[in-house]
C-alpha positions as CSV (number, residue, x, y, z in Angstrom):
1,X,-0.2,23.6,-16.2
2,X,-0.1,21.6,-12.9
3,X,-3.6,21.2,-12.3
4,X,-3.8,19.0,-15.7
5,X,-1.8,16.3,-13.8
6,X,-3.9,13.3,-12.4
7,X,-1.7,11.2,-10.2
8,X,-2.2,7.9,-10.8
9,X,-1.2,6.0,-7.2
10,X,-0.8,2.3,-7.5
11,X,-1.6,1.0,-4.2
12,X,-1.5,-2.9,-4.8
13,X,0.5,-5.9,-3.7
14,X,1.9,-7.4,-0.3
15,X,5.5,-6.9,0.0
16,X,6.3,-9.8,1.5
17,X,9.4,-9.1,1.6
18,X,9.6,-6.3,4.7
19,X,7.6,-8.9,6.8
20,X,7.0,-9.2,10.0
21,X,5.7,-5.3,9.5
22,X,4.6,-5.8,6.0
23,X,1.5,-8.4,5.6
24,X,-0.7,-9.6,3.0
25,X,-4.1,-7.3,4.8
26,X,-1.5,-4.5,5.6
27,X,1.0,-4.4,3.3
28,X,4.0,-1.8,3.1
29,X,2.5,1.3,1.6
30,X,0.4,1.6,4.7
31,X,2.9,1.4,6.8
32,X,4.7,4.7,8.0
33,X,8.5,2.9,7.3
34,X,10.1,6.6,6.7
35,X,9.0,8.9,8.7
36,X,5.6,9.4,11.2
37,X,3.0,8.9,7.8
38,X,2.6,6.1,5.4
39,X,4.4,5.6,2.3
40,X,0.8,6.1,0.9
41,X,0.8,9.2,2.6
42,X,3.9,10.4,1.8
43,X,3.2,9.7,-1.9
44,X,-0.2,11.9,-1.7
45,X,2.0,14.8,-0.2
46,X,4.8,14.8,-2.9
47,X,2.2,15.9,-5.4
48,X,0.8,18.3,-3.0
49,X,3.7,20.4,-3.6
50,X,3.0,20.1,-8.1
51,X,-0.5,21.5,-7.7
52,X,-2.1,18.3,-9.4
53,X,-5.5,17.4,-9.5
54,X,-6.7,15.3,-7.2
55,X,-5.4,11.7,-7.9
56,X,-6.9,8.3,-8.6
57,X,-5.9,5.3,-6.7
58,X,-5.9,1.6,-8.2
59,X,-6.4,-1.2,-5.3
60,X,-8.2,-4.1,-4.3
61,X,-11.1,-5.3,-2.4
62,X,-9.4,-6.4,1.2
63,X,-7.4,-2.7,0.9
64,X,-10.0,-0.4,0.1
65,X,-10.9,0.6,3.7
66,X,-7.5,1.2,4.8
67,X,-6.8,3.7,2.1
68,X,-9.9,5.8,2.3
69,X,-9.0,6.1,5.8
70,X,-5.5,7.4,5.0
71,X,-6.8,10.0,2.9
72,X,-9.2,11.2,5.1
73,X,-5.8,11.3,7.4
74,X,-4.2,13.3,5.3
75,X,-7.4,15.6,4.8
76,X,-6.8,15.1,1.1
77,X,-9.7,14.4,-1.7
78,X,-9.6,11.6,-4.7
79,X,-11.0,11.2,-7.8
80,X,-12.3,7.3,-7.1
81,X,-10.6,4.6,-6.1
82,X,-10.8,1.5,-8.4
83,X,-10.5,-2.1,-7.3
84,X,-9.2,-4.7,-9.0
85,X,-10.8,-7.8,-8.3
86,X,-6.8,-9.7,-8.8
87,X,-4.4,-8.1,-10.1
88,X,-3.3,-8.2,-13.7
89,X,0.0,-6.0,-13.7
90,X,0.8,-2.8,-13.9
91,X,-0.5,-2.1,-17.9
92,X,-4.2,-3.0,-17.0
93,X,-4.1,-1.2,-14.0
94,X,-3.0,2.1,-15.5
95,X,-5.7,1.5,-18.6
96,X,-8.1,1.3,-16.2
97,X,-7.2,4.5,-14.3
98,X,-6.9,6.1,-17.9
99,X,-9.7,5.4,-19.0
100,X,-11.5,6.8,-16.1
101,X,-9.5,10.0,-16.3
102,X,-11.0,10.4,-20.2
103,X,-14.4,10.0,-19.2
104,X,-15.6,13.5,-19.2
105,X,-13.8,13.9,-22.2
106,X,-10.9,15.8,-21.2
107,X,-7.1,14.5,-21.6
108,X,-5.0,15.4,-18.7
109,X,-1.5,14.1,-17.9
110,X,-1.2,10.9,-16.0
111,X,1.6,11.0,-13.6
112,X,1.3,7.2,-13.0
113,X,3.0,6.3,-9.1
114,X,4.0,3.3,-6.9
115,X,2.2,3.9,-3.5
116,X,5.2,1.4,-1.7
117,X,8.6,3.9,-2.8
118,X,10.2,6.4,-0.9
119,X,11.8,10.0,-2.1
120,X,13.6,11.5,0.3
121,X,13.8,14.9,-1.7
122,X,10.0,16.1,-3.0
123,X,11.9,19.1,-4.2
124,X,14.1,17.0,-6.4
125,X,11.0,15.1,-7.6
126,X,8.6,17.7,-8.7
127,X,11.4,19.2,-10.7
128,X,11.8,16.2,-12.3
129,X,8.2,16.2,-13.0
130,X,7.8,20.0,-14.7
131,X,10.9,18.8,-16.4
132,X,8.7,16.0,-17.9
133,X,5.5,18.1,-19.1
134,X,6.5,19.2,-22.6
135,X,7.6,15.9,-23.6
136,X,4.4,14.5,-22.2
137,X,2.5,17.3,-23.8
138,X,3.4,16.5,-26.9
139,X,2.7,12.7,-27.2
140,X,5.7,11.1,-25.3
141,X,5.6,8.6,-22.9
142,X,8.4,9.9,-20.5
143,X,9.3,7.6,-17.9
144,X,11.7,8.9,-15.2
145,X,15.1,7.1,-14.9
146,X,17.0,7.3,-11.6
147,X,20.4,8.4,-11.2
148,X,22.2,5.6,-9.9
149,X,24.6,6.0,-6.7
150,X,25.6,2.2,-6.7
151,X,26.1,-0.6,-9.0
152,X,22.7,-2.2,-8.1
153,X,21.3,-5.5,-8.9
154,X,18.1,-5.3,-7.6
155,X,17.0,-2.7,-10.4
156,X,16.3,-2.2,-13.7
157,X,18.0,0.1,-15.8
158,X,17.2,2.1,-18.8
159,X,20.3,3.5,-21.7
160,X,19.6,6.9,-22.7
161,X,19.4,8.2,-26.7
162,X,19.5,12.0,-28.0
163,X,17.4,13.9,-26.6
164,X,14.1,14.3,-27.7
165,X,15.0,18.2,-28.7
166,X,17.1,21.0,-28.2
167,X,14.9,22.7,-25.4
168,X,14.2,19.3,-23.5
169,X,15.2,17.5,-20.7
170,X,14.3,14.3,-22.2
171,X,16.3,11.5,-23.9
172,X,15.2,9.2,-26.4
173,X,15.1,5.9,-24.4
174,X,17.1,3.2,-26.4
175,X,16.7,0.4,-24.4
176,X,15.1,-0.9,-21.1
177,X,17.7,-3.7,-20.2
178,X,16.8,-6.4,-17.5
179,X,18.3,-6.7,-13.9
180,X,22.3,-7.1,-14.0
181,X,24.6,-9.2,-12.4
182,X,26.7,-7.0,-10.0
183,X,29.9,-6.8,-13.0
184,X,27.6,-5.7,-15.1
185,X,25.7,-3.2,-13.3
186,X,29.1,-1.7,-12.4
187,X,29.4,-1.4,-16.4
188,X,26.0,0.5,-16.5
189,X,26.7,2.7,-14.2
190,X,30.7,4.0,-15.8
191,X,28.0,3.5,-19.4
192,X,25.3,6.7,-17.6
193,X,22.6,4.1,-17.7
194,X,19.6,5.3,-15.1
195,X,17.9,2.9,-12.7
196,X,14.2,2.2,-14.2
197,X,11.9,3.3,-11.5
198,X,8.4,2.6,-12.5
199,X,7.2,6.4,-12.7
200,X,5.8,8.0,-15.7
201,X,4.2,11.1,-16.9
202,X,2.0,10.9,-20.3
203,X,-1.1,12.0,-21.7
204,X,-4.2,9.1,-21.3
205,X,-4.7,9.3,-24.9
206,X,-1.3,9.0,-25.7
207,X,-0.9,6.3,-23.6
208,X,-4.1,4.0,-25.0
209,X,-3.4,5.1,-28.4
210,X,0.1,3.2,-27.9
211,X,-1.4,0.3,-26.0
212,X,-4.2,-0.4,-28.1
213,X,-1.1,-0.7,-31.2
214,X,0.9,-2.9,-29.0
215,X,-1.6,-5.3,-26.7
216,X,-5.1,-4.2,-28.0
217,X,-6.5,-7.2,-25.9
218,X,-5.5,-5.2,-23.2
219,X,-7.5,-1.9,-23.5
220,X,-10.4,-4.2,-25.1
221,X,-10.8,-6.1,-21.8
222,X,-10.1,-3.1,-19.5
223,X,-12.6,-0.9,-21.7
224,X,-15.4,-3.5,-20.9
225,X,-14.4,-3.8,-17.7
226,X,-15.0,0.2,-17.1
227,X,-18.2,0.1,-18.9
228,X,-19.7,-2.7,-16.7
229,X,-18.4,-0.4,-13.7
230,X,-21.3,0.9,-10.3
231,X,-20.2,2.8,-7.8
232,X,-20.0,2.1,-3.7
233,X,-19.3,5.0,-1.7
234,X,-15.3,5.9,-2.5
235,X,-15.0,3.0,-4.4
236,X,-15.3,2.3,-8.3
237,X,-16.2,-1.8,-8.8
238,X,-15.4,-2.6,-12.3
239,X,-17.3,-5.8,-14.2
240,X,-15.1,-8.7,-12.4
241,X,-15.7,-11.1,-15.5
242,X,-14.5,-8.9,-18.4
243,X,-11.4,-7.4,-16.1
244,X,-10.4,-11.2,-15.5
245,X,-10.0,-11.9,-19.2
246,X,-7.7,-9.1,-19.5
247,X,-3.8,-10.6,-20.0
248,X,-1.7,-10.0,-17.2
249,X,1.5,-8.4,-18.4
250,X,3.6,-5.0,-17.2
251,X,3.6,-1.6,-18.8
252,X,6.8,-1.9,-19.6
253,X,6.7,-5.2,-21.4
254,X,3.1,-4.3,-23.0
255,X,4.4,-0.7,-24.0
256,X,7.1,1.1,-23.0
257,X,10.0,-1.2,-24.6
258,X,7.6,-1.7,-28.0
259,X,6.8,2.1,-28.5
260,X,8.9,4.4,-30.6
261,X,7.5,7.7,-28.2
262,X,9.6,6.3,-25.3
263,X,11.4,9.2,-23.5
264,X,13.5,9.4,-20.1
265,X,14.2,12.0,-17.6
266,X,16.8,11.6,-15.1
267,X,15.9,11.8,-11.5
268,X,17.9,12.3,-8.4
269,X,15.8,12.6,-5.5
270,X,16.8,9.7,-3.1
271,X,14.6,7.4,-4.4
272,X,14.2,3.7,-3.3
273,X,11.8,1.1,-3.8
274,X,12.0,-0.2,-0.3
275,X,11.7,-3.5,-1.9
276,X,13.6,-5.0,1.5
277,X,14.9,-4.2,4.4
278,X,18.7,-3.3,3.6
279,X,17.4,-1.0,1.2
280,X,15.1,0.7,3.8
281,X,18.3,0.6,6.1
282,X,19.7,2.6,3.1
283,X,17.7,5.7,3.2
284,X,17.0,6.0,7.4
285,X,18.7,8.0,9.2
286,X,21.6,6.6,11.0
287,X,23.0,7.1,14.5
288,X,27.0,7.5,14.6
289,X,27.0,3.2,14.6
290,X,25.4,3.7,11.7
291,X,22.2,1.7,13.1
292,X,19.0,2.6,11.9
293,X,16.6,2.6,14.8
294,X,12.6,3.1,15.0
295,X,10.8,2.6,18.5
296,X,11.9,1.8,21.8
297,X,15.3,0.3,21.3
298,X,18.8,0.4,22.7
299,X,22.0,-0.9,21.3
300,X,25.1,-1.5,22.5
301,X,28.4,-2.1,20.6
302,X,26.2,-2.8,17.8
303,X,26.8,-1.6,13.7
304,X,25.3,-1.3,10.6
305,X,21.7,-2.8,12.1
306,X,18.2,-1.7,11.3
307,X,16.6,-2.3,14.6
308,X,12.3,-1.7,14.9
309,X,10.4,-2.3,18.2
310,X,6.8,-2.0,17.5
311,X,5.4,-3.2,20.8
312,X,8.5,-3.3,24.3
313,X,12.0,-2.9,24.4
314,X,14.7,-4.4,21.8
315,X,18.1,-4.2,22.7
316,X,21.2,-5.9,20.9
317,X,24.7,-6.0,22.2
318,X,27.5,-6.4,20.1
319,X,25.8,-7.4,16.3
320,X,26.6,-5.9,13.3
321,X,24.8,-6.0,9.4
322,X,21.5,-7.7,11.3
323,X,17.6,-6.8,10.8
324,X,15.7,-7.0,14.2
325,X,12.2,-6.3,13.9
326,X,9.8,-6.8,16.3
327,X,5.6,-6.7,16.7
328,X,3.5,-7.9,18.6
329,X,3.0,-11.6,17.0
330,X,6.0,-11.8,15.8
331,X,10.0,-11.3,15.9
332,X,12.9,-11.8,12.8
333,X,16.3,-11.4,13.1
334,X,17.7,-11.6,9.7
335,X,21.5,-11.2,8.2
336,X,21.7,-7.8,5.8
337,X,22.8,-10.4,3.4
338,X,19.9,-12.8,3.5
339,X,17.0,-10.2,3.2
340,X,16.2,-11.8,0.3
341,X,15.3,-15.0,1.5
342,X,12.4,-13.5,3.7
343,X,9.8,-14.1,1.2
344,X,10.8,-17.6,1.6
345,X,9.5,-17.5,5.8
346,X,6.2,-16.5,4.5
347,X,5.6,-19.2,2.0
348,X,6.4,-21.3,5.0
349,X,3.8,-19.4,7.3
350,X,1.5,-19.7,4.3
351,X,1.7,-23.5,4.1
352,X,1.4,-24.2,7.9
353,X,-1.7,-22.2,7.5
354,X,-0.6,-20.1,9.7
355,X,-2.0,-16.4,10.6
356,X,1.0,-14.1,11.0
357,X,1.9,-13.3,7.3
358,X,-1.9,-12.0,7.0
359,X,-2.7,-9.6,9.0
360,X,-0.9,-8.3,12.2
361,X,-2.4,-9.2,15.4
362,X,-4.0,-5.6,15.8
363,X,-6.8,-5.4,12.8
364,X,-7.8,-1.8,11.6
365,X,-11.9,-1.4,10.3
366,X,-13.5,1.8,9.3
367,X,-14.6,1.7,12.5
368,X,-11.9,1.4,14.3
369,X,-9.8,-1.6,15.6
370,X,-9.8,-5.2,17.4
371,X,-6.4,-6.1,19.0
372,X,-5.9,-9.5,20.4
373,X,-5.0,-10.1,23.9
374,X,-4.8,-14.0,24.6
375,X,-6.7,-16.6,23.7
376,X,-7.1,-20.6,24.7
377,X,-9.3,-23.7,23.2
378,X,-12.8,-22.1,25.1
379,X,-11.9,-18.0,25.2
380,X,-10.8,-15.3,23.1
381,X,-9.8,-11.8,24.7
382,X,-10.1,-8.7,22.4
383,X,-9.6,-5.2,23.1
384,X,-11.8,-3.2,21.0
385,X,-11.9,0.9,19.4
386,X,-15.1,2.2,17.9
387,X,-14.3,6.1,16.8
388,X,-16.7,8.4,17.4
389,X,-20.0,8.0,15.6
390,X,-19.0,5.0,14.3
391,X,-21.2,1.2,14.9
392,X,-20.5,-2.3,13.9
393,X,-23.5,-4.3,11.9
394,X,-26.0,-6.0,13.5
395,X,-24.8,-9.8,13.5
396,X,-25.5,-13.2,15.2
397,X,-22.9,-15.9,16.3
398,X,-24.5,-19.7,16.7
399,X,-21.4,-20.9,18.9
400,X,-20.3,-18.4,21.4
401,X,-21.9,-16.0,23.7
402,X,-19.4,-12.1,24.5
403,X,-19.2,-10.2,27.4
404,X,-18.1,-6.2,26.5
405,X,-16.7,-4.4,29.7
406,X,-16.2,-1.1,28.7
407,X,-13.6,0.8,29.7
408,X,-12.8,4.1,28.0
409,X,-16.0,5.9,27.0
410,X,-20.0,4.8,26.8
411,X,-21.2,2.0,24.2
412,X,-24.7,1.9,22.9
413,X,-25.7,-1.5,22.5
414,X,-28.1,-3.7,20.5
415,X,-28.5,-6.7,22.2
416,X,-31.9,-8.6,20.9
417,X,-34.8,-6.4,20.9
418,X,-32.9,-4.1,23.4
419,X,-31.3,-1.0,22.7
420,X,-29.1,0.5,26.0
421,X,-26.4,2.3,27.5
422,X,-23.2,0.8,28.8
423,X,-20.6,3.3,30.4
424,X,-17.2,2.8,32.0
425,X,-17.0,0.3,34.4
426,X,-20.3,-1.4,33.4
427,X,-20.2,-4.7,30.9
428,X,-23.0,-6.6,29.3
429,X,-23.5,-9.9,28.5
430,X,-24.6,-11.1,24.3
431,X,-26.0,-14.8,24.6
432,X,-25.5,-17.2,22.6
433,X,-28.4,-16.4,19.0
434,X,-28.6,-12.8,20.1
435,X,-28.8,-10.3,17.3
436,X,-26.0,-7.6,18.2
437,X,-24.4,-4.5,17.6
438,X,-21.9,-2.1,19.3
439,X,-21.7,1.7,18.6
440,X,-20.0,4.8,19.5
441,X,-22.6,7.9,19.9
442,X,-19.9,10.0,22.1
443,X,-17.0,11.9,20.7
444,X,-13.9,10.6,21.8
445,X,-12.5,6.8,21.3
446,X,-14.5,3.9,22.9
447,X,-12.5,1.1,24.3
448,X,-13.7,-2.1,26.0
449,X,-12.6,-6.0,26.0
450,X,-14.5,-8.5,24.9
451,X,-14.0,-12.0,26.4
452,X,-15.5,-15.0,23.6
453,X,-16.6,-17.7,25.4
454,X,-18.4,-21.2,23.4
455,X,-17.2,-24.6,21.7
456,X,-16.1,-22.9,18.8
457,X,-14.6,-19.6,18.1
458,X,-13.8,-19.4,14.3
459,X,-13.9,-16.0,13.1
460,X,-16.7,-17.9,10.2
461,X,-18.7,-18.0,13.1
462,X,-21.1,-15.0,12.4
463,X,-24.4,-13.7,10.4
464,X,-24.9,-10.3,8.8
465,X,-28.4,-8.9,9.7
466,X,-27.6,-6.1,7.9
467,X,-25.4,-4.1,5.9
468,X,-24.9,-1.1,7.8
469,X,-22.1,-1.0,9.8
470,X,-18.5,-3.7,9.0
471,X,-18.5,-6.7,11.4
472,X,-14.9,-7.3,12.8
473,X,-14.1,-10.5,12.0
């Protein structure tokens, strides 16, 4: 019965909120906040262990590189990934991925999935699942409600009917009721209600069926958008123009709280949206200060922190309920209480047109990575990885000339109507106007520094000869 379960993996949006780690280029889900793999990752494993069929991902253009990498990580298969040319909420996004799933005709079980939440117990989790399937099977739209272990304001929460029959582990949802103030979330939890987690499990005809009875515009615009759809290697481009008609509204809004089939199963697998960082303080391990520490840090007389060095040492003497995180661009020291107000340092960044809330100062490729070193108004200093077998396209800049020194590894390199060698030790000099390219033929990691030198060093600065290859800018 397993193996009719597509996951469905949502693997959109920037959490802003878990900046400095989280940006807009390399947001949360890619980001291995709970253990040594992504929250990506992690999510791909949790439905290794229900036997499903191998899942569909839902993403965008400026992520779809990353995430074909982390599968080929995790040594796991898909069955496309889709991009969304903007996103339009979570009801279009799932159409889409349902309507994909029905295109050989069949009509599995979606088990739809945020990429960005964390489970601490899989076990937990695929019993909830195989708890779900009959209710599924037979038409419902099951979505799975957590059990609550606080009176939380930050969620929504869902009041449970009958159940759905005598042999289920369903309930009848009665109402998905919005997020409380913190008395009345208290009254929710004495009341049984479950936290609304964004999970569900339902057939793909079941689901359209409802969709196109509640918001046909919806499923009109996506199913347009699907037909006008070509493929690119991994990736599944749908017709931009028809997908941006499509309304922009939640499943929950378009069906779940309109649809008489609406079932809940309770979940209590220590699940968290990591939708800041006291909630990811909630579910890390704690030393006996109860300070939950990632990376190279030490703390003295310290309690209750989350403390994350990405790059050098972080210590702290003597703070308590704080949030020190720090990368290589960037450093935040933030009051538990105030997590919140995070979002509000990156509209800030955002408006200064600034760079740190885009991408981190180390930028990953499919071919590898560029990390920045220093720069000043005439240079730029970049250490660059090419994985094996890998090449960046041929390209021209118009206002700077590079020198590569290599220094882990040999380069081939194109360098106008030359082709050559350049091994450890050895560097080479692009001009100005030079057609270029840099690959890897060996089979360990290349590594070399490039030093830009011109008037102008814009990252616009560049021409595509061809279309082999991704340029690093």
């Amino acid at each position: 019965m397993d193996k009719d379960i597509i996951p469905i993996i949502m693997a959109g949006g920037s959490g802003s909120r878990l900046w400095p780690l989280s940006r807009t280029h390399f947001p949360k889900q890619f980001l291995p906040l709970a253990g040594s793999s992504s929250l990506l990752q992690d999510t791909i494993a949790r439905c290794d262990g229900l036997n499903c069929a191998d899942p569909i991902v839902i993403s965008n253009e400026k992520h779809r590189f990353i995430i074909a990498e982390q599968f080929r990580q995790h040594s796991t298969n898909h069955q496309g990934i889709i991009l969304e040319p903007e996103g339009r909420n979570t009801a279009p996004a799932i159409a889409l991925a349902a309507i994909h799933a029905m295109r050989n005709g069949e009509d599995p079980l979606l088990l739809v999935l945020a990429a960005d939440h964390v489970i601490q117990h899989s076990a937990c989790f695929q019993d909830a699942v195989r708890r779900a399937i009959s209710s599924a099977a037979e038409g419902m739209l099951v979505t799975f409600g957590i059990v609550p272990d606080r009176a939380e304001t930050g969620y929504g929460y869902i009041r449970c009917g009958q159940l759905t029959n005598e042999q289920s582990s369903a309930f009848h949802v009665e109402a998905f009721v919005e997020k409380p103030n913190q008395i009345v979330a208290q009254e929710y939890v004495n009341a049984g209600y479950l936290w609304n987690s964004g999970m569900f499990l339902f057939r793909a005809s079941s689901f359209l069926s409802e969709l196109d009875k509640y918001h046909p515009a919806i499923l009109a615009t996506c199913q347009l958008a699907y037909d006008g759809k070509h493929s690119d290697l991994d990736f599944i481009r749908i017709d931009n123009e028809a997908f941006l008609s499509s309304p922009s509204e939640s499943i929950d809004y378009a069906v779940m709280e309109k649809t008489d089939r609406a079932a809940v199963v309770a979940m209590d697998a220590g699940w968290s949206d990591v939708g800041s960082w006291d909630s990811l303080w909630e579910v890390t391990e704690k030393d006996h200060n109860s300070n939950a520490i990632r990376g190279d840090v030490m703390t003295e007389g310290s309690h209750h922190c989350y403390v994350y060095s990405q790059n050098r040492l972080v210590t702290t003497v003597g703070i308590e309920n704080l949030i020190v995180i720090e990368t290589k661009d960037a450093v935040l020291v933030a009051h538990k209480d105030s997590v919140q107000d995070i979002k509000k340092v990156v509209s800030r960044l955002e408006l200064d047109g600034r760079q740190e809330h885009l991408q981190h100062r180390e930028v990953f490729r499919p071919w590898g990575s560029h990390d920045a070193i220093t720069e000043g108004d005439r240079y730029h200093v970049k250490k660059v990885k090419v994985k094996p077998g890998e090449k960046t396209a041929v390209q021209v800049h118009y206002n700077r000339a590079e020198h590569w020194i290599v220094v882990v590894g040999t380069a081939r390199v194109r360098n106008g109507d030359k082709t050559y060698l350049v091994s450890e030790n050895e560097s080479t000099y692009i001009p100005i106007g030079a057609e270029h390219s840099f690959e890897n033929p060996g089979k360990s990691m290349l590594e070399l520094i490039e030093v830009r030198t011109g008037r102008y060093l814009g990252e616009d600065d560049i021409v595509r000869i061809d279309s082999q290859g991704e340029g690093y800018e």
